[in-house]
C-alpha positions as CSV (number, residue, x, y, z in Angstrom):
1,X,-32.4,-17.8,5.2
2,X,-36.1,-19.5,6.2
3,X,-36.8,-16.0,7.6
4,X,-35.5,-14.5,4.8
5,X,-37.4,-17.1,2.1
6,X,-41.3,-16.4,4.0
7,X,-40.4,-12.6,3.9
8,X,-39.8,-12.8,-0.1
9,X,-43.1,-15.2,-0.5
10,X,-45.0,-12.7,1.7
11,X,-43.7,-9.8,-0.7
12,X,-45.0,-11.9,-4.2
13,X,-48.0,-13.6,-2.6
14,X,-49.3,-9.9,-1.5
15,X,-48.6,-8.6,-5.1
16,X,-50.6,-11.4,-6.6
17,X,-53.2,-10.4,-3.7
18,X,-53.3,-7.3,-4.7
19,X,-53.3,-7.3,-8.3
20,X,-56.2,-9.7,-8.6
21,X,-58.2,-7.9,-5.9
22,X,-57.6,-4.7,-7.9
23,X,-59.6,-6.6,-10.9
24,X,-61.8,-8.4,-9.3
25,X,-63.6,-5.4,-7.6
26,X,-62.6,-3.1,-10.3
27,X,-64.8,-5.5,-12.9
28,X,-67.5,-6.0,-10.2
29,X,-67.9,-2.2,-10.0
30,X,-67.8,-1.7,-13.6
31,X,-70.5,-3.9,-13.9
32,X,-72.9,-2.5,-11.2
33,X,-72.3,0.6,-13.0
34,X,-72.7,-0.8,-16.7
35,X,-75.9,-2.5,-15.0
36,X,-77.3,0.7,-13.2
37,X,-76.5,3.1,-16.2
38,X,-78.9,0.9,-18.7
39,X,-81.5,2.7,-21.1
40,X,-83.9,2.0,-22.9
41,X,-83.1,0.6,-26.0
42,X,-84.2,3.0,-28.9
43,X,-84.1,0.7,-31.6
44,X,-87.5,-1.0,-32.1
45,X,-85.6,-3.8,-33.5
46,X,-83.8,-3.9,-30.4
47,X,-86.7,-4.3,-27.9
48,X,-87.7,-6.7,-30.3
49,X,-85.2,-8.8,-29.7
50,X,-85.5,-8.7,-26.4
51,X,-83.0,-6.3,-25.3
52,X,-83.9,-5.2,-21.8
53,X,-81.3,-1.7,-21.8
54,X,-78.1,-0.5,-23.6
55,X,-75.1,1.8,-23.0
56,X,-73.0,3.7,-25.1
57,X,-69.6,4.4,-23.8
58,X,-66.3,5.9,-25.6
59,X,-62.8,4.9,-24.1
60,X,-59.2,3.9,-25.4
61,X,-60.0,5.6,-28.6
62,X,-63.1,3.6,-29.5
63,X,-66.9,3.2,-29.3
64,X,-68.9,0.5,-27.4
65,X,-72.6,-0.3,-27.4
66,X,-73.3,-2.9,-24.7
67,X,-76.5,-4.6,-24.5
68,X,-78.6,-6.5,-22.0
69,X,-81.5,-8.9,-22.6
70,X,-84.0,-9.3,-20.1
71,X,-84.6,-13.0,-21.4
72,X,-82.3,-15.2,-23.2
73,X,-81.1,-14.0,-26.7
74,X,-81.5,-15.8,-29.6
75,X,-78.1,-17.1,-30.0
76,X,-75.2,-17.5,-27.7
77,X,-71.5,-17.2,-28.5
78,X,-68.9,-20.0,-28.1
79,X,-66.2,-17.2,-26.8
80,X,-69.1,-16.2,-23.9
81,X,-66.5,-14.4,-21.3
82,X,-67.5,-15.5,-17.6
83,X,-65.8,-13.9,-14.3
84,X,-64.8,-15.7,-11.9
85,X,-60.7,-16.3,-11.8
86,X,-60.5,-12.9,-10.4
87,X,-62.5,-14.0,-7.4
88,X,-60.8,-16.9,-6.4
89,X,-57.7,-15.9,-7.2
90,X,-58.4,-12.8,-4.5
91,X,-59.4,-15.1,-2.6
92,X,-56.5,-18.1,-2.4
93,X,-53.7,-15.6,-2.6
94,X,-55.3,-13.8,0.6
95,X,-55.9,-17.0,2.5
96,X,-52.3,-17.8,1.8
97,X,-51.2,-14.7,3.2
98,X,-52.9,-15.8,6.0
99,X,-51.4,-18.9,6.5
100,X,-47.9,-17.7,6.2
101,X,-48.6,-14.4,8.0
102,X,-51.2,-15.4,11.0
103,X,-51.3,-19.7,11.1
104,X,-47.8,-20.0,10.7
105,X,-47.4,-18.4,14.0
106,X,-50.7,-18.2,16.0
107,X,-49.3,-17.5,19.5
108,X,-47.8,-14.2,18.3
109,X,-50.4,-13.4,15.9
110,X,-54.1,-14.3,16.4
111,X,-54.2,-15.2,20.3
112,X,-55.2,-11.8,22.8
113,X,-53.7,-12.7,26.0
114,X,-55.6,-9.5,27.4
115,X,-59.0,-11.2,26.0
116,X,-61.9,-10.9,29.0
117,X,-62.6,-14.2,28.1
118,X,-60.7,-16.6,29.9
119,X,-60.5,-19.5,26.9
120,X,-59.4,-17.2,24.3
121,X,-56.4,-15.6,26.4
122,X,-55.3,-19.0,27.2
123,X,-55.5,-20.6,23.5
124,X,-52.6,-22.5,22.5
125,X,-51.7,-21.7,19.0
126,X,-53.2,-25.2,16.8
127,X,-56.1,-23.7,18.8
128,X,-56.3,-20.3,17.3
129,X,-55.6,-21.3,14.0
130,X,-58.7,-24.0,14.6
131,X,-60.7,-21.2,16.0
132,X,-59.7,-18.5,12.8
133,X,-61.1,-21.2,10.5
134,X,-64.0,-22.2,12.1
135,X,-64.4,-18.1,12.4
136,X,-64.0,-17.8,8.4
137,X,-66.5,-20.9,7.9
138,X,-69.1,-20.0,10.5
139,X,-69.6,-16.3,8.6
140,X,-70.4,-17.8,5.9
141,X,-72.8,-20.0,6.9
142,X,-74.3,-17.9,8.9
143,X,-74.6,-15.0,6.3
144,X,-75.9,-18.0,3.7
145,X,-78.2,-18.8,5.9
146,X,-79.6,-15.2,6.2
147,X,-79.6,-15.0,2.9
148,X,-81.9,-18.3,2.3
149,X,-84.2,-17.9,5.1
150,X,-85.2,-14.1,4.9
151,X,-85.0,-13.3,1.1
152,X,-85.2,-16.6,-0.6
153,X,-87.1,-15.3,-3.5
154,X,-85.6,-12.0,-3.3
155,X,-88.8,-10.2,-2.2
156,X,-87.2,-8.7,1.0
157,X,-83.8,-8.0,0.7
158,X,-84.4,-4.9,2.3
159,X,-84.6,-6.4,5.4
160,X,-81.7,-8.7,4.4
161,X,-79.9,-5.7,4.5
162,X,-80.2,-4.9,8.1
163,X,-79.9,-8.6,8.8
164,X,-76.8,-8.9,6.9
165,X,-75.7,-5.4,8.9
166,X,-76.6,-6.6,12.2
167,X,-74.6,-10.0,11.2
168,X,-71.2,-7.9,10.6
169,X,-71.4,-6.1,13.9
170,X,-71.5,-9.1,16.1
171,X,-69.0,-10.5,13.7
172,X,-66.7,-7.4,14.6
173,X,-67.7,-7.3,18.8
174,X,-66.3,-11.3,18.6
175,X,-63.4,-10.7,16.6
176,X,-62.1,-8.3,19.2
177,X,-63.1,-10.5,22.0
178,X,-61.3,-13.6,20.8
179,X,-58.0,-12.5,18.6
180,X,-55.3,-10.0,19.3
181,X,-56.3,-6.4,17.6
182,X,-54.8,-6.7,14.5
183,X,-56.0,-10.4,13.8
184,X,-59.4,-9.1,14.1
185,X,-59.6,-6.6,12.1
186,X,-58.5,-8.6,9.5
187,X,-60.6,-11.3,10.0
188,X,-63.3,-9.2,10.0
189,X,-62.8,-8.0,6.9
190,X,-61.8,-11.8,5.4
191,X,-65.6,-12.5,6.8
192,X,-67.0,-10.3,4.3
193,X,-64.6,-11.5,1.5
194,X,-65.3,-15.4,2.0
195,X,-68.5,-14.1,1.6
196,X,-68.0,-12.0,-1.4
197,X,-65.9,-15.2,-3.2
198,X,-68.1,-18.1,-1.9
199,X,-71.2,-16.2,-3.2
200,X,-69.0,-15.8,-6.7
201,X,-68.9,-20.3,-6.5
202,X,-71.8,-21.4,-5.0
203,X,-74.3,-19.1,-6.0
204,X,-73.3,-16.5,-9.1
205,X,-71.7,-18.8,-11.2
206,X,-73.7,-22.1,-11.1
207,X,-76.5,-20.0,-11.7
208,X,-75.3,-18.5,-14.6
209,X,-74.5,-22.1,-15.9
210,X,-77.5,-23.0,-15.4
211,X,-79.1,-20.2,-17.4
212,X,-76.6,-21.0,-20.2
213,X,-77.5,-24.6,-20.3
214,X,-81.1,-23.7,-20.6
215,X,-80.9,-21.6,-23.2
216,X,-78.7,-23.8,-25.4
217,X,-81.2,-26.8,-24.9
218,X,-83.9,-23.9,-26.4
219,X,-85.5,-24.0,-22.5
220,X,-86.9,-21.0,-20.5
221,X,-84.0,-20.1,-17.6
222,X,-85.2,-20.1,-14.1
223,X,-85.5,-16.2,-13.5
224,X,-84.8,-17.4,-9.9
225,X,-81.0,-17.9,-10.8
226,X,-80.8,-14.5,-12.3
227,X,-82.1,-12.8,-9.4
228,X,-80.6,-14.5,-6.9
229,X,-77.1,-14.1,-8.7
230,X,-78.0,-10.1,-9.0
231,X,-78.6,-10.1,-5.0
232,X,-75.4,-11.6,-4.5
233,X,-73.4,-9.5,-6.4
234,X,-74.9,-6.2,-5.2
235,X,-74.3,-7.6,-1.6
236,X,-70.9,-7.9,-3.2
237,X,-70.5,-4.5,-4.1
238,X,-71.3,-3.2,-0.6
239,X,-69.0,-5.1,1.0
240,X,-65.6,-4.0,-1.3
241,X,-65.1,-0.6,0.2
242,X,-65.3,-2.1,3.8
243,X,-63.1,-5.1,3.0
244,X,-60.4,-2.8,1.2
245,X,-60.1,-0.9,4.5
246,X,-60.2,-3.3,7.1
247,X,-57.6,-5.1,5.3
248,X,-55.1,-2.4,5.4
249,X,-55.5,-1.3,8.9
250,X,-52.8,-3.5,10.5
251,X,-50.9,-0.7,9.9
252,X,-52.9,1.4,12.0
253,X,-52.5,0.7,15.9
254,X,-54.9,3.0,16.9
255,X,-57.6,1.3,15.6
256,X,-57.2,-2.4,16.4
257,X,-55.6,-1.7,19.8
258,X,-58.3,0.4,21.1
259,X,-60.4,-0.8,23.7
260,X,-63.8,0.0,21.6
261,X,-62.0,-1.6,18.7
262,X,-65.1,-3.2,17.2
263,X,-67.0,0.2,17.5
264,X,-64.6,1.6,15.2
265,X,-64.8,-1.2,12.7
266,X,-68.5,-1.1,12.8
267,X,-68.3,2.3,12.0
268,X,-66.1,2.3,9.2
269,X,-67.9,-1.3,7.5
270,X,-71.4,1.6,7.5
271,X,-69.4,4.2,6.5
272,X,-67.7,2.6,3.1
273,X,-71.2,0.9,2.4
274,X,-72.8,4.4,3.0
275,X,-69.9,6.1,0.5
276,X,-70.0,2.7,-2.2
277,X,-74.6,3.8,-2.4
278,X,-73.5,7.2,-3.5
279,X,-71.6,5.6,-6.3
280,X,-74.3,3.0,-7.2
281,X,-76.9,5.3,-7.4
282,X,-74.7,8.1,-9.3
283,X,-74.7,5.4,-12.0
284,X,-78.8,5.3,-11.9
285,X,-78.9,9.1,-12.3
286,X,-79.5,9.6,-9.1
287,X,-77.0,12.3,-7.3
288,X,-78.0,12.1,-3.1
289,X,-74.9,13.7,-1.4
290,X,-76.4,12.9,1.9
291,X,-74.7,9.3,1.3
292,X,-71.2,10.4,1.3
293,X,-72.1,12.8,3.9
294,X,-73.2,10.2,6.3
295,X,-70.6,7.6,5.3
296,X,-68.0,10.8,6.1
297,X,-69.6,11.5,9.4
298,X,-69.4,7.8,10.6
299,X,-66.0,7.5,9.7
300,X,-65.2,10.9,11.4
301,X,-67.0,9.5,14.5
302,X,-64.4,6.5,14.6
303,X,-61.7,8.6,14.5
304,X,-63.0,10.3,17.4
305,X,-63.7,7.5,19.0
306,X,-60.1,6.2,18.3
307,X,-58.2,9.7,19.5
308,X,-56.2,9.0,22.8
309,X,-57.0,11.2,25.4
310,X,-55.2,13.8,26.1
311,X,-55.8,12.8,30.3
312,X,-54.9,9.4,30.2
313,X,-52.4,7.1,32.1
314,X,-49.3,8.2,30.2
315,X,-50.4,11.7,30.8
316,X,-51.0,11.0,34.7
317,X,-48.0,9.0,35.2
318,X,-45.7,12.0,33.9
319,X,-47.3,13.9,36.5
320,X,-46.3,12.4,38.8
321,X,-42.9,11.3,38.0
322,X,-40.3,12.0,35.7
323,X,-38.9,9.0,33.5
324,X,-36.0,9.2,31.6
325,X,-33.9,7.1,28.8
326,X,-31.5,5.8,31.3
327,X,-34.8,3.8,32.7
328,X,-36.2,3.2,29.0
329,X,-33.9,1.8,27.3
330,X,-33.1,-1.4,29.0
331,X,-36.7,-2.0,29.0
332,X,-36.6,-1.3,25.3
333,X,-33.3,-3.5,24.3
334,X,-34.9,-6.4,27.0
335,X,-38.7,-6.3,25.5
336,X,-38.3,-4.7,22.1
337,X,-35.2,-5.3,20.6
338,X,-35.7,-8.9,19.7
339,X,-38.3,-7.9,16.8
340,X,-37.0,-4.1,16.2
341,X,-33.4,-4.7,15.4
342,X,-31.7,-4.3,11.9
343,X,-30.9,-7.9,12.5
344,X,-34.0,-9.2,14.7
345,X,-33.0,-12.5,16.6
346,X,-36.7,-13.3,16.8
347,X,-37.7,-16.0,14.8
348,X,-39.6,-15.3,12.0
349,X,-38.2,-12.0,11.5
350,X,-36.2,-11.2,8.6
351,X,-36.2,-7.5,8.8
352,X,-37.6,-5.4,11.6
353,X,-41.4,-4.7,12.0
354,X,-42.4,-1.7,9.7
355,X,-38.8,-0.9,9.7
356,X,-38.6,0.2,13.1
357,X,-35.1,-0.5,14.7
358,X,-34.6,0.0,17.9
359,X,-30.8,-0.3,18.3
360,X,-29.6,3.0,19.2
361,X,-30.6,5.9,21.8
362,X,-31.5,8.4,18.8
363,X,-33.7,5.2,16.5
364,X,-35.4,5.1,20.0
365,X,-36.1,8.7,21.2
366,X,-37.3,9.4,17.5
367,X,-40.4,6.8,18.2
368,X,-41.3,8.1,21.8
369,X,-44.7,8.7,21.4
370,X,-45.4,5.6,19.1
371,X,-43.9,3.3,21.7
372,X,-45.8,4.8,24.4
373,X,-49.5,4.3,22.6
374,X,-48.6,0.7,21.2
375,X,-46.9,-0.2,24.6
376,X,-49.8,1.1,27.1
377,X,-52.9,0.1,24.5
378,X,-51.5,-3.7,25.5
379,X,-51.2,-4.0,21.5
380,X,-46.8,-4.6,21.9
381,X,-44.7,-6.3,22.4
382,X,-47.2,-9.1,19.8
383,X,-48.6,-11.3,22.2
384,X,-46.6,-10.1,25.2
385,X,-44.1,-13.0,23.9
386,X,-41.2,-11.2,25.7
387,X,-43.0,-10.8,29.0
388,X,-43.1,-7.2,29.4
389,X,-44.6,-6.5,33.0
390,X,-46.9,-4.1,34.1
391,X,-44.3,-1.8,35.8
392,X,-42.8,-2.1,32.9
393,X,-45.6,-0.4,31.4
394,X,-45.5,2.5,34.2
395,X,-42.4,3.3,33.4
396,X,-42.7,3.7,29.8
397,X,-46.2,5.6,29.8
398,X,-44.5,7.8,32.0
399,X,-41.1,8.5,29.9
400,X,-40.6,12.2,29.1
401,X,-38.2,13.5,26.8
């Protein structure tokens, strides 16, 4: 029933995940586009008044003229709509999932026992879970800090930029060094959205308080707050395609278990920014293909990258000898069948992983090659928690039908 109870609050605290990242990002590239597809008012009264750009859009069966001032408007409206709930709700609901999915069993989930360093194979698991956090907290300050100390007044946030970029590629080379694959994918990615969320508190919104609080009192905003809120939404907007993809790929293996692992997530954190530029500057007028292009041609290198080789170990081993099920399968039911089982006995497991079972000759032979890539990449059995040997190994790399 416990397993069964986690499973179900997995299943609603994903769908809350999902649905509020879905409106989050989708109003935060509305904006950017509502922002980037401003003209020039036409109205004389207009500019008068201090409006900085306008759009005209039809949708739903209606008109809308949106408007921006440049400086504060004469009046404000009581009913002034703010965005914010979106964020943190993205935000909570995903470090729940977390906690349920990753802390609430750390030995299985975030430690690499195959780790080169020495101190992060041997974590215990109250010390990857203090290590995760500590991961998620020192992004952030570290990418705060970039973000004070180069471009304070927002005069080079060009080289930000490359800061900011350099930032996520170290982040991605330590997240494969210290957590198992999958863990570091996604803690990659929850890098860039504590980011994305603590620059929505600490930064957008007090500054947009502070604007409104000016006007009302019939004072001059700070331009600074409005800058500094538009730098940290446009680093925002660069970071959603990225985020969206690392956050899905724990259900690609040959990704996270590949030995150049951060490589590949470097390349596909470029690529999304490279394919989210396109759109930004489509909504300026601008058309540049060579944006999509480049962000394609990354992400087609990281497949490449990621391809197994067609003269590996597995490939060797069946060379030289011939393995068949009768070997297999006790391996499989010993090492394997704990988790992928229509009734796991693993705890934790309500169901099997990604609905693999394992439980007769035909569920296994159908998954031959899937076993043999997750199996020799190190990446199963999670953890090694079943204590699958190396000979082990041999033997399945070199199973042939």
């Amino acid at each position: 029933m416990q397993a069964y109870l986690l499973d179900f609050g997995n299943f609603m605290l994903r769908w809350l995940h999902v649905i509020a990242a879905i409106a989050w990002i989708g109003e935060s590239i509305y904006f950017v586009m509502l922002d980037n597809g401003l003209r020039t008012p036409k109205a004389a009264e207009d500019r008068d008044k201090g409006v900085f750009g306008e759009m005209w859009a039809v949708h739903g069966g209606g008109f809308y003229h949106n408007q921006k001032y440049a400086t504060a408007p004469a009046k404000l409206p009581e009913d002034l709509h703010w965005s914010f709930w979106k964020a943190y709700t993205t935000w909570l609901s995903g470090f729940a999932l977390f906690i349920l999915l990753y802390m609430a069993n750390p030995s299985f989930y975030l430690v690499n026992p195959n780790a080169s360093w020495a101190w992060a194979a041997n974590m215990s698991g109250w010390q990857a879970n203090v290590v995760a956090l500590l991961f998620l907290l020192g992004g952030w300050v570290v990418y705060n800090e970039l973000c004070k100390r180069i471009s304070p007044d927002m005069t080079r946030d060009g080289l930000l930029s490359i800061a900011v970029a350099v930032m996520m590629v170290v982040v991605s080379y330590l997240s494969t060094q210290i957590f198992s694959g999958r863990a570091a994918f996604l803690l990659t990615g929850a890098v860039m959205a504590t980011a994305m969320s603590a620059n929505v508190f600490f930064w957008i919104i007090p500054g947009q308080r502070r604007m409104v609080k000016a006007m009302k009192a019939g004072e001059a905003p700070n331009p600074l707050d409005g800058k500094r809120g538009k730098q940290r939404s446009v680093h925002n907007t660069y970071f959603t395609l990225p985020v969206v993809l690392l956050m899905i790929s724990n259900h690609y293996s040959f990704a996270y278990s590949h030995e150049q692992a951060w490589v590949i997530m470097s390349l596909f954190i470029f690529g999304g920014a490279l394919i989210r530029q396109f759109f930004v500057l489509m909504h300026a007028g601008k058309i540049q293909p060579a944006y999509p292009v480049a962000g394609t041609a990354l992400i087609a290198v990281a497949f490449w990258v990621a391809m197994p080789s067609v003269g590996g170990n597995a490939v060797q081993a069946q060379a030289s000898v011939s393995v068949g099920m009768a070997e297999v399968q006790p391996i499989i039911e010993t090492r394997c069948a704990a988790c992928h089982a229509s009734e796991p006995t693993q705890q934790g497991f309500n169901a099997p992983p990604a609905g693999l079972a394992y439980d007769t000759h035909a569920q296994i032979l159908q998954q031959r090659d899937r076993i043999q890539e997750v199996v020799a990449s190190g990446y199963m059995p999670l953890g090694n928690i079943t204590g699958m040997t190396e000979e082990e190994r041999e033997t399945i790399a070199a199973w042939s039908p």
